[in-house]
C-alpha positions in Angstrom: -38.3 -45.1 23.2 -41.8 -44.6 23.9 -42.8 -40.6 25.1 -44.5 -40.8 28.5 -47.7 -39.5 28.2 -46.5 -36.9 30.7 -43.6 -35.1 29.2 -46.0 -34.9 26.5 -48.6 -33.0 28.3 -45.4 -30.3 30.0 -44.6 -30.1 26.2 -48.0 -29.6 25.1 -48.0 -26.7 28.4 -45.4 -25.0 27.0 -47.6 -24.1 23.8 -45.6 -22.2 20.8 -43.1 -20.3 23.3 -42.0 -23.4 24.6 -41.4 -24.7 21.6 -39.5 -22.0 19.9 -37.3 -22.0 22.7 -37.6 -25.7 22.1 -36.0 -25.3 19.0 -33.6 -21.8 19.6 -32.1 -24.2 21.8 -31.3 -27.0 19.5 -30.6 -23.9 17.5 -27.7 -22.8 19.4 -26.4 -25.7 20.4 -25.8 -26.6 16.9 -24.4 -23.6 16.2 -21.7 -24.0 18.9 -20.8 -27.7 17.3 -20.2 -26.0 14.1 -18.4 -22.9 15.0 -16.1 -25.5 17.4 -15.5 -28.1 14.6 -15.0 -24.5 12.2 -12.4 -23.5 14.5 -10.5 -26.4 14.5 -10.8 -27.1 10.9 -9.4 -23.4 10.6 -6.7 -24.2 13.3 -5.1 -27.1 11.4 -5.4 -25.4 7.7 -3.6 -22.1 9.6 -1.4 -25.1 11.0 -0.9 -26.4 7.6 -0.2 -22.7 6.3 1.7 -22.2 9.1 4.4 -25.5 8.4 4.2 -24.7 4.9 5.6 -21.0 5.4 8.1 -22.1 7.4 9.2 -24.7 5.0 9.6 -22.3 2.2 11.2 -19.9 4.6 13.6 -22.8 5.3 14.1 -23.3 2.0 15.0 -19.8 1.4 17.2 -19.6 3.8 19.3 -22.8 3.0 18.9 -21.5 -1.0 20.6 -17.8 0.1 23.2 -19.5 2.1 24.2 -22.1 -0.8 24.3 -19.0 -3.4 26.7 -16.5 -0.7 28.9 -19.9 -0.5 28.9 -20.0 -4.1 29.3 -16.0 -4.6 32.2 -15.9 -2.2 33.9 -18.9 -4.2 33.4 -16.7 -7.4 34.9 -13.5 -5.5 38.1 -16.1 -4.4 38.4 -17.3 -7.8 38.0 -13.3 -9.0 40.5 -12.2 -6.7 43.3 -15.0 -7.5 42.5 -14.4 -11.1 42.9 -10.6 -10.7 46.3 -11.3 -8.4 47.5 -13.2 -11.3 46.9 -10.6 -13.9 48.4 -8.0 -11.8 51.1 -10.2 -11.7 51.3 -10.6 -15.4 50.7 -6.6 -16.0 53.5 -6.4 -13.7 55.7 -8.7 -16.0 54.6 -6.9 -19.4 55.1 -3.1 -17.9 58.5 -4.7 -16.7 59.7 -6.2 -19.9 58.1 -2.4 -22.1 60.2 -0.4 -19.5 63.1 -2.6 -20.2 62.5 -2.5 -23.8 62.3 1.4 -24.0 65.5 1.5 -22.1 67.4 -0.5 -24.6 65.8 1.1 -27.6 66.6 4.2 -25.7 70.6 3.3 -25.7 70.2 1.9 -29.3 68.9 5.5 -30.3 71.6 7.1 -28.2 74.5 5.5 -30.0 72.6 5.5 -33.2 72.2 9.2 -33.2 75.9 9.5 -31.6 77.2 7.2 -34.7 75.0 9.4 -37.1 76.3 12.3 -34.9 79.8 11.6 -35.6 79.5 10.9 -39.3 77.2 14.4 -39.7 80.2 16.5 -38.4 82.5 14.3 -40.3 80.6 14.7 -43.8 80.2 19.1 -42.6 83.9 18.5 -42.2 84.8 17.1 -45.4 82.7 19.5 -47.0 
Protein backbone atom coordinates (compact mmCIF):
# COMPACT_ATOMS: atom_id res chain seq x y z
CA UNK A 1 0.00 0.00 0.00
CA UNK A 2 1.75 2.90 -1.12
CA UNK A 3 1.68 6.19 1.76
CA UNK A 4 0.20 9.11 0.02
CA UNK A 5 2.59 11.77 0.05
CA UNK A 6 0.02 13.63 2.12
CA UNK A 7 -0.67 11.66 5.25
CA UNK A 8 2.94 11.76 5.16
CA UNK A 9 3.34 15.38 5.41
CA UNK A 10 0.18 15.53 8.56
CA UNK A 11 2.59 12.89 10.08
CA UNK A 12 5.55 14.72 9.50
CA UNK A 13 3.27 17.97 11.18
CA UNK A 14 2.70 16.19 14.05
CA UNK A 15 6.62 16.17 14.81
CA UNK A 16 7.74 14.02 18.10
CA UNK A 17 4.28 14.77 20.05
CA UNK A 18 2.39 13.32 17.39
CA UNK A 19 4.30 10.53 17.31
CA UNK A 20 4.49 9.52 20.83
CA UNK A 21 0.89 9.72 20.96
CA UNK A 22 1.36 7.83 17.75
CA UNK A 23 2.77 5.16 19.45
CA UNK A 24 0.94 5.52 23.36
CA UNK A 25 -1.82 4.74 21.24
CA UNK A 26 -0.74 1.58 19.62
CA UNK A 27 0.51 1.30 23.19
CA UNK A 28 -2.74 1.09 24.81
CA UNK A 29 -4.50 -0.59 22.51
CA UNK A 30 -2.25 -3.48 22.78
CA UNK A 31 -2.51 -3.37 26.15
CA UNK A 32 -6.33 -3.80 26.15
CA UNK A 33 -5.87 -6.98 23.66
CA UNK A 34 -3.71 -8.53 26.22
CA UNK A 35 -5.45 -7.77 29.44
CA UNK A 36 -8.83 -9.01 27.38
CA UNK A 37 -7.21 -12.33 26.10
CA UNK A 38 -5.46 -12.38 30.09
CA UNK A 39 -8.90 -12.27 31.33
CA UNK A 40 -10.29 -14.93 29.50
CA UNK A 41 -7.36 -17.22 29.72
CA UNK A 42 -7.87 -16.57 33.62
CA UNK A 43 -11.73 -17.10 33.23
CA UNK A 44 -11.39 -20.62 31.73
CA UNK A 45 -8.31 -21.77 34.13
CA UNK A 46 -10.72 -20.32 37.25
CA UNK A 47 -13.36 -22.34 35.08
CA UNK A 48 -11.18 -25.34 34.97
CA UNK A 49 -10.42 -24.85 38.88
CA UNK A 50 -13.76 -24.24 39.33
CA UNK A 51 -15.16 -27.97 37.66
CA UNK A 52 -12.32 -29.52 39.20
CA UNK A 53 -13.45 -28.45 42.81
CA UNK A 54 -16.56 -29.44 42.33
CA UNK A 55 -15.56 -32.77 41.07
CA UNK A 56 -13.61 -33.57 44.09
CA UNK A 57 -16.36 -32.15 46.20
CA UNK A 58 -18.56 -34.62 44.30
CA UNK A 59 -16.38 -37.13 44.94
CA UNK A 60 -16.30 -36.45 48.57
CA UNK A 61 -19.59 -36.42 48.99
CA UNK A 62 -20.50 -39.77 47.15
CA UNK A 63 -17.13 -41.18 49.22
CA UNK A 64 -18.85 -40.02 52.89
CA UNK A 65 -22.15 -41.38 51.82
CA UNK A 66 -20.70 -44.88 50.67
CA UNK A 67 -18.63 -45.08 54.17
CA UNK A 68 -22.11 -43.91 56.48
CA UNK A 69 -23.77 -46.82 54.32
CA UNK A 70 -21.12 -48.95 55.21
CA UNK A 71 -20.77 -47.69 59.03
CA UNK A 72 -24.48 -48.18 59.56
CA UNK A 73 -24.14 -51.86 58.09
CA UNK A 74 -21.27 -52.41 60.71
CA UNK A 75 -23.56 -50.73 63.63
CA UNK A 76 -26.59 -53.39 62.26
CA UNK A 77 -24.22 -56.22 62.23
CA UNK A 78 -22.90 -54.81 65.92
CA UNK A 79 -26.15 -54.63 67.19
CA UNK A 80 -27.49 -58.23 65.98
CA UNK A 81 -24.20 -59.50 67.17
CA UNK A 82 -24.66 -57.82 70.59
CA UNK A 83 -28.58 -58.98 70.73
CA UNK A 84 -27.26 -62.37 70.23
CA UNK A 85 -24.66 -62.32 73.00
CA UNK A 86 -27.18 -60.86 75.34
CA UNK A 87 -29.08 -63.60 74.37
CA UNK A 88 -26.38 -66.14 75.07
CA UNK A 89 -25.36 -64.20 78.55
CA UNK A 90 -28.90 -64.64 79.22
CA UNK A 91 -28.72 -68.48 78.62
CA UNK A 92 -25.27 -68.94 80.66
CA UNK A 93 -26.59 -66.60 83.82
CA UNK A 94 -29.75 -68.92 83.36
CA UNK A 95 -28.12 -72.31 83.43
CA UNK A 96 -25.25 -70.78 86.74
CA UNK A 97 -28.49 -69.66 88.58
CA UNK A 98 -29.97 -73.07 87.98
CA UNK A 99 -26.86 -74.76 88.75
CA UNK A 100 -26.28 -72.92 92.16
CA UNK A 101 -29.83 -73.85 93.04
CA UNK A 102 -29.22 -77.54 92.67
CA UNK A 103 -25.84 -77.51 94.19
CA UNK A 104 -27.64 -75.46 96.78
CA UNK A 105 -30.30 -78.51 97.54
CA UNK A 106 -27.36 -81.00 97.11
CA UNK A 107 -25.55 -79.03 100.02
CA UNK A 108 -28.79 -78.90 101.94
CA UNK A 109 -29.41 -82.64 102.07
CA UNK A 110 -25.70 -83.26 102.26
CA UNK A 111 -25.34 -81.29 105.33
CA UNK A 112 -28.81 -82.63 106.58
CA UNK A 113 -27.43 -86.38 105.83
CA UNK A 114 -24.11 -85.30 107.59
CA UNK A 115 -26.47 -83.57 110.06
CA UNK A 116 -28.20 -86.62 111.00
CA UNK A 117 -25.19 -88.90 111.30
CA UNK A 118 -23.30 -86.01 113.57
CA UNK A 119 -26.02 -86.26 116.21
CA UNK A 120 -26.18 -89.92 115.71
CA UNK A 121 -22.31 -90.57 116.20
CA UNK A 122 -22.79 -87.51 119.67
CA UNK A 123 -25.44 -89.99 120.44
CA UNK A 124 -23.71 -93.15 120.39
CA UNK A 125 -20.94 -91.59 122.14
Amino acid sequence: MPIDSNILNLYLQLGIAGATLAILLVFVILLFKFISENKRNKTNSDTSRIDKLCDKIDALISSNAEHTQKLNEVLLANDKDQKTTIGLLDKILAVALDTQRRVLRIDDRTFTCLGNSRIKDKEEE
